[in-house]
C-alpha positions in Angstrom: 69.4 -141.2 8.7 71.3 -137.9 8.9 69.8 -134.8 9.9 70.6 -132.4 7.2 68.6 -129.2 8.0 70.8 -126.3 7.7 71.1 -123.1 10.2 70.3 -119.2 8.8 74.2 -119.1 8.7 75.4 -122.3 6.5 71.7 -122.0 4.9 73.2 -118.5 3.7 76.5 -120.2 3.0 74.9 -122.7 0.4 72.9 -120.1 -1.5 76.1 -117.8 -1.8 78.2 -120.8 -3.2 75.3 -122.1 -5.5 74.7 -118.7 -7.1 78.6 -118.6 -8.3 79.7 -115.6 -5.4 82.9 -117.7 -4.5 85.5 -118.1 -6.6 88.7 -120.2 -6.7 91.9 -119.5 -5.0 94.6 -119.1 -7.2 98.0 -120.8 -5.6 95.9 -122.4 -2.7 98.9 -123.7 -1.2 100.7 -120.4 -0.6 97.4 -119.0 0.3 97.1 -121.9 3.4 100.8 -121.1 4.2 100.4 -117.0 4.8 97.6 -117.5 6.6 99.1 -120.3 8.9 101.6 -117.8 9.6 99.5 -115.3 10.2 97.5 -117.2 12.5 101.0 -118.9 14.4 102.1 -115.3 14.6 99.1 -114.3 16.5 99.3 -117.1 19.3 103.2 -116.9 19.8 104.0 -115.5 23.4 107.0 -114.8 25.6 107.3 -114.8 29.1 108.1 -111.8 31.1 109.4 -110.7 34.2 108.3 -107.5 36.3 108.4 -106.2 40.1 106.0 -104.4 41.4 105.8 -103.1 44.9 103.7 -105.2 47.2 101.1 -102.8 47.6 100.5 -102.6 43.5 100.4 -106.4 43.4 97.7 -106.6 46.0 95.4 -103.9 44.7 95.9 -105.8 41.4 95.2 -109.0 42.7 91.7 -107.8 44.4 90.8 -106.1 41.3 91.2 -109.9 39.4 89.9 -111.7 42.2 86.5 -109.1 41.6 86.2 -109.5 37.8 86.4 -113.2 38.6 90.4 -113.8 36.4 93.7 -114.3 37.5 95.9 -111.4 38.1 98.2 -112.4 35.0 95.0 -112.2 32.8 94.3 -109.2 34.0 97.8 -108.1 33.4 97.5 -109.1 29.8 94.5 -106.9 29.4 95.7 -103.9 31.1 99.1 -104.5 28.4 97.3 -105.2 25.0 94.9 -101.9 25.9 98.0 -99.7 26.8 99.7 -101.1 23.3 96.3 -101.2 21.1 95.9 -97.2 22.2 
C-alpha cells in the first residue's frame, strides 16, 4: 500500500492544478530547449590562472580554513560578489 498523504507544498500544488490555474505550454519542446540552455549556461565554468603574493594567499587561506571551505571556494565568492555589485 502506498502512502499518498501529500505535504502543505504538493497539497497546494494539487488544489492550484485542480481549480484550472495552470495552463498548457504552447511549443513545449522549444520551451524545454531554452530553458536547458538556460540552465547549461548557468553551470558552464572555465578555469583560471592568478598569482598572488605569498602573503595574500596565506591570509586567504586562513580566512577559508575559518569559515570551514576551501580557499578556491572562497575565491569564487569573493569573484561573483565583486561581479554581482
Amino acid at each position: 500500500m502506498y502512502d499518498t498523504r501529500l505535504d502543505p507544498e504538493e497539497q497546494a500544488l494539487l488544489e492550484s492544478v485542480e481549480n484550472g490555474e495552470w495552463q498548457p505550454v504552447a511549443a513545449m519542446h522549444e520551451a524545454i530547449q531554452r530553458y536547458q540552455t538556460y540552465a547549461a549556461a548557468q553551470t558552464e565554468e572555465e578555469a583560471v590562472t592568478i598569482v598572488l603574493p605569498q602573503r595574500d594567499l596565506s591570509l586567504l587561506q586562513a580566512k577559508a580554513e575559518a569559515a570551514g571551505v576551501s580557499y578556491q571556494t572562497l575565491i569564487v565568492r569573493l569573484v561573483q560578489r565583486f561581479v554581482a555589485s
